[in-house]
Every structure is written in C-alpha cells, then in structure tokens.
N, C-alpha and C positions, 0 to 999 in steps of 0.2 A: 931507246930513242923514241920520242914518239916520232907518232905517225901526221903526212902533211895533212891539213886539211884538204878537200877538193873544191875548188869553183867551176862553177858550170857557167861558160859566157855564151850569150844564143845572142848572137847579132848579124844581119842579113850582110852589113859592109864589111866584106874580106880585108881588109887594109887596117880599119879600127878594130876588129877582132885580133889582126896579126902584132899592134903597136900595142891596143889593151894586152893582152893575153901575154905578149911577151914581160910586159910591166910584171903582171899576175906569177909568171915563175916567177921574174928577180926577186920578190916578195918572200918568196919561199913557198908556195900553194903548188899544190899537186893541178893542172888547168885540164878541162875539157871544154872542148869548144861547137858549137850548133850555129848552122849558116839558116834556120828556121824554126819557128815552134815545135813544128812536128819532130825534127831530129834533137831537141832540146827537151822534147817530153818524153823522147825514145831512152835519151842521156838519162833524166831522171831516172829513170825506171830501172836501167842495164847498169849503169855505173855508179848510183847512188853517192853524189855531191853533197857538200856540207852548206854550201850557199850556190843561190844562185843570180846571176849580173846578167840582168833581159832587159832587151831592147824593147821601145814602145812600138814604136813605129818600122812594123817589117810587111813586107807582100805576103797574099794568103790567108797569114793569120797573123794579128796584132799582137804585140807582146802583152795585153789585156787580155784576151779571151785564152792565150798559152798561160798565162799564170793562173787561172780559172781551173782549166784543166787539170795542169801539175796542181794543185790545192786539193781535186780528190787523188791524188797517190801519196801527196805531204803536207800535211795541213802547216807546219810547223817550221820549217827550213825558210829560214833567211832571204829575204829576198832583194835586191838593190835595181833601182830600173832605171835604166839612161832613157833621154826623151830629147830629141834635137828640137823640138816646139812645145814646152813643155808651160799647159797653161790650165787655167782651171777646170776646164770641160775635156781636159784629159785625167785630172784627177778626179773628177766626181766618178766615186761608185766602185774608188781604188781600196778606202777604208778596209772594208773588209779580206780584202785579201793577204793584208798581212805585209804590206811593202813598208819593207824598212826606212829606204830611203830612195828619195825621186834626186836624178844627179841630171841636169843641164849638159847637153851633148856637146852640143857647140856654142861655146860663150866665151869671147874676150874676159871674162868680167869673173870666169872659174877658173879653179885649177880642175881639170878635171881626175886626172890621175891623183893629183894628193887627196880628194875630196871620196874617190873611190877606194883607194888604200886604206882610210881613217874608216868608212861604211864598211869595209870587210870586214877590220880589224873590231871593230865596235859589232858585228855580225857575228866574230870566233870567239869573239869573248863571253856573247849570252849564251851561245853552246855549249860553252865549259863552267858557265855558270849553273844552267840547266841540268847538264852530268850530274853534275856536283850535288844538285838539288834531289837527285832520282839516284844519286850512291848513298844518300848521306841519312 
C-alpha cells in the first residue's frame, strides 16, 4: 500500500486551517497543521511533509520570510501559498523561492478548495515524477 503523502498547512486563522485541513484528509493526505511560521518550520524539520500550503499574511512572520527559511532546510518541496490580498508587490521577489502556486484566499470569483486540491495534486505529481527520475 503506499504510503499518504504529507501536507503541511501554516495558517494563523484557526477556522480556515480547520475547514482547509479537513478538506486535505477527505483528499486522502496524511495533514499537519502550524497556527505560525515558527511552528511550520519546526513541522518541516520534525515531521518532514511532502508539500507545503503557507499563508501569506500571518502576525510575527509572514508567510514570505517563513518560506525563506524553510528553502535552507528544503530547497525543493512544493510549495502552494494562499494570499487574502494577493497583488503584485506581494509577488515581487516570490520567483525565486519556488512557489508553485499563488491561490486567492477570499474571492467570490474562486473555487478555492477545487483550485487548491488541483495545486496539490499537480504538486504529488512532480514528486513522483522526480522519484522516478532519481530511481530510474
């Protein structure tokens, strides 16, 4: 059988961590979840996830300078970032960290669940791509 993958969600609002994350089991994903950077780079490190789904916008430390971070322990691990204001001078300067995908937090005008489910899914797929490339 294999085994689930893991997502790691670091999002500061308890309520969208609990309706995401719940989404993320029914999905089938082994979840870990981080209420801040700091406890989201602890996650990285201690439980070793397969992707990770970081908030932009959190107190302390912004989900910019935590994915920073997490980049010297994994250069390489998937990254999907919600952004409830998400506009260009939040993306300038994202390039290089490797974000997968930038997902609209609150918008009439997203799904945001379907639009996060397809970014994971399109996330486990280069991983196993990857394997595949480093067995083969």
């Amino acid at each position: 059988m294999e085994e689930k993958k893991k997502v790691l969600l670091v999002d500061d609002e308890i309520d969208f961590l609990e309706i995401i994350g719940a989404r993320i089991k029914n999905w089938g994903y082994e979840l870990i979840t981080a209420t801040n950077g700091k406890e989201g780079i602890d996650a990285l490190k201690n439980k070793r996830p397969d992707i990770i789904v970081l908030d932009y916008m959190m107190p302390e430390m912004d989900g910019v300078t935590t994915l920073k971070k997490m980049r010297k322990i994994n250069s390489e691990i998937p990254v999907i970032m919600f952004s409830a204001f998400p506009d260009r001078r939040a993306l300038e300067g994202t390039e290089e960290l490797g974000i997968k995908t930038f997902i609209p937090k609150l918008s009439s005008f997203s799904d945001v669940q379907g639009t996060l489910r397809s970014a994971i899914n399109m996330a486990e797929k280069e991983i196993e791509k990857n394997q595949r490339g480093q067995n083969g």
